[in-house]
N, C-alpha and C positions, 0 to 999 in steps of 0.2 A: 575244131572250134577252140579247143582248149590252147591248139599250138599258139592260132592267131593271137589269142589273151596274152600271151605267155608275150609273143613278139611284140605286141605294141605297151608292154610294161617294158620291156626291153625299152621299147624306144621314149617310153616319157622319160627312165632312169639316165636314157643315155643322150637324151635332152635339156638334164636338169643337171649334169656334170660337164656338158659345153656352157651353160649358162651363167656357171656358178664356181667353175674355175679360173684360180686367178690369171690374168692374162699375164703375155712376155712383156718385159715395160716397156711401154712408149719410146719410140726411139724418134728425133728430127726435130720435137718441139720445146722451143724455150720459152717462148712467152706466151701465156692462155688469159684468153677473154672472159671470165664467169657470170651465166646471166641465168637466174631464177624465172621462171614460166609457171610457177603454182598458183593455183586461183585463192579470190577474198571470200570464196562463198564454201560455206562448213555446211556438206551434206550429211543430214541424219536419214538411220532408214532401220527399220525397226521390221525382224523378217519373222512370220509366224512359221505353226506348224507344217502351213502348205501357202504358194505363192496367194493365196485368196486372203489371206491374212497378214501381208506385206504389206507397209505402208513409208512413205520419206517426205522429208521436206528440207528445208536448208535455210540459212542464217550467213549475214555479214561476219567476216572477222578481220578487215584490213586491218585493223587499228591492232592485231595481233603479230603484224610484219612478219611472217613467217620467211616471206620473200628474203629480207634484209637477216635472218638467222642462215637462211642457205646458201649465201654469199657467204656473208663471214665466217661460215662453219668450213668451207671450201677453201675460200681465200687462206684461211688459216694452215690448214695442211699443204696447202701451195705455194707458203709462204716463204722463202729459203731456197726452193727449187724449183723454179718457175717464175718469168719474170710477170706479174701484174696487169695487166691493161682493164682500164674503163670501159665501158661498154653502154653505148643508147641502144635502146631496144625498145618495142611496143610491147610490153609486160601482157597487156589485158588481149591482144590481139594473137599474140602467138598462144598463149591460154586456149582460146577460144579456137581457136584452129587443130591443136594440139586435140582437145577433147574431143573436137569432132571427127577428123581424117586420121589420126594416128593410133590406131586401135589396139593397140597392143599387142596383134598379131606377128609372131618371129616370124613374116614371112619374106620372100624375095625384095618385093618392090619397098617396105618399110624404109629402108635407107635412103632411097630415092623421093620418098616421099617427105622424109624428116626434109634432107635436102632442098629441097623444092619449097616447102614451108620456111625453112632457116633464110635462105639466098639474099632475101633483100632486105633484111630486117634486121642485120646485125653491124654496126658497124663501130670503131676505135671512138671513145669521147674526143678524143684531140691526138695528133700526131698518127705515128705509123700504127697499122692493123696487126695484131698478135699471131703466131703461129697457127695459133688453131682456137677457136671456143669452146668453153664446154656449157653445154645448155643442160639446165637441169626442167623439165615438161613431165606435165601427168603422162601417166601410162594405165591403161584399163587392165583391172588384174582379177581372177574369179575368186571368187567367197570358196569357204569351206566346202561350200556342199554344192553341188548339180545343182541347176534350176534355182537355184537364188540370185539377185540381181549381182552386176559387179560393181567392186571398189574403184572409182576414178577421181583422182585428184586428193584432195582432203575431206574427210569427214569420220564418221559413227556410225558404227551397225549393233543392234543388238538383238539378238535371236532367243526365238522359248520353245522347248520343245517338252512339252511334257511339265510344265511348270517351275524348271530348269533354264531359269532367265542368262544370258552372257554377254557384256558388251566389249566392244572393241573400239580404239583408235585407229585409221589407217592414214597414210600417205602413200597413195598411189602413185608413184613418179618412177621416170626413167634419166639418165644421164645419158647424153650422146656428147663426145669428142669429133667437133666440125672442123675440117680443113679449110682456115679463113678465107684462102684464097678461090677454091675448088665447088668449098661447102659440103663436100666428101664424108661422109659418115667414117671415122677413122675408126670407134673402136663406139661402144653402144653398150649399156650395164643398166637391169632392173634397180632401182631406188632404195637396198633393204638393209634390214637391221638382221644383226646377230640374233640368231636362235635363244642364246644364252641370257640376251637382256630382256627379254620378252618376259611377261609372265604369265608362260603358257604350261599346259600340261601334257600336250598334247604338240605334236610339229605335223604340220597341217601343209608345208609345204617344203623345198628342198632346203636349202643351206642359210634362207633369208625370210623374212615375212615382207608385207607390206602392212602390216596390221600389226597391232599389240591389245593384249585383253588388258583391260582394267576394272576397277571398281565399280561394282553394280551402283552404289549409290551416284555416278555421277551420270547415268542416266535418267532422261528424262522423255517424255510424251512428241516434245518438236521443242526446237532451239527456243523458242521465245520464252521456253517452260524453264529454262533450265535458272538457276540461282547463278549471282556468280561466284560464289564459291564453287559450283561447279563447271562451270566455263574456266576458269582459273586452273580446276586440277584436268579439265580435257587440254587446255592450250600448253601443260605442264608435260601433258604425255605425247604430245605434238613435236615439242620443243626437243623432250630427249631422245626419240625418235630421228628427229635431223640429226643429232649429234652424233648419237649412235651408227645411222645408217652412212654418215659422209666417210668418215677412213675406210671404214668397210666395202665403202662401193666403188671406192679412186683406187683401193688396191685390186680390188675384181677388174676394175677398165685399163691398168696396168702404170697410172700415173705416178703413184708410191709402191714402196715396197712394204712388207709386213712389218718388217725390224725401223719405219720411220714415220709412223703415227703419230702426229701430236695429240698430247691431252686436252 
């Protein structure tokens, strides 16, 4: 019994260093199509001592354009090495497909299935089609603890265990490198921020989070409750969040190097 323990720590560990190591760069592609897939609806979810005491609901935030931060967050480090292309897309439809079929399970078919979802849905604003897209789509990722619900897409969690209240920001998103022509899943990267920027006490998960803790006061009961003063400082830790997680996550899919990070 003990052996088996011992083996499948073995294998989360050596699971979470295929995941989380940076890839060989990209090699054959020069011009990339960047298209945001994040949704407008900000899920809160508030988890007690035991699942009976869990509760969520969720809130509008289009008017927060997150979409339009993860483009130009991307574009940016793209910007120099990499030729540009426009991109039409059904934002709200691949969302919705995305939450529902794409589970965030590392398993075989996953690439096939991104593909199958991507196929017909992407194509150049005007002129010729880019080397390859990179789609940025939720991805379902687990909470802290067993048995608590999962983080998918954006929103808030905040947990009390013992009267030890803690909330969280997450963005639940993955990046996949599409072969424009094929639709071929080229290279595939969890969505996450630095350890370092987080303010955590605790590392809860391998080399990235999809979550970041924040300040208890910007918690609130459900979205409708919240002040905007505190909508402002949750859209505030959303924000750098993208920021944070974009160089980080282009050098894990192999697009940049470490030493060509913009600020």
């Amino acid at each position: 019994m003990i052996f088996r323990r011992i083996l499948a720590v073995a294998g989360i560990i050596a699971l979470a260093a295929c995941t989380t190591a940076p890839k060989e760069p990209v090699t054959g592609v020069k011009s990339i199509g960047v298209v945001s897939a994040l949704g407008d609806q900000f899920d809160m979810m508030s988890i007690g001592t035991t699942v009976f005491n869990n509760s969520s609901g969720s809130g509008d935030i289009s008017d927060w354009k997150i979409n339009d931060l993860v483009i130009d967050s991307v574009s940016a480090q793209l910007q120099g090495r990499y030729d540009l292309v426009a991109v039409d897309y059904p934002r709200a439809e691949i969302n919705s497909e995305a939450r529902e079929k794409i589970t965030g399970a590392w398993i075989d078919d996953t690439k096939a299935q991104i593909s199958e979802m991507l196929s017909d849905k992407l194509k150049p604003s005007g002129g010729k089609a880019p080397d390859a897209y990179l789609v940025i789509f939720p991805e379902h990722t687990a909470t802290a603890f067993r048995g608590y619900p999962t983080f998918l897409d954006i929103g808030m969690y905040s947990s009390s265990l013992l009267g030890d209240r803690r909330s969280y920001v997450f963005v639940s998103a993955q990046m996949a490198l599409v072969d424009a022509s094929t639709f071929a899943v080229l290279r595939r990267q969890g969505f996450r921020s630095t350890f370092q920027s987080a303010d955590m006490t605790k590392r809860y998960k391998n080399d990235g989070f999809s979550y970041w803790r924040i300040d208890e006061s910007a918690w609130a009961a459900d979205f409708d409750s919240l002040t905007d003063a505190q909508k402002m400082t949750i859209k505030a830790a959303v924000e750098n969040y993208v920021k944070d997680a974009t160089p980080l996550t282009l050098r894990m899919i192999g697009l940049i190097q470490p030493d060509e990070a913009s600020n």
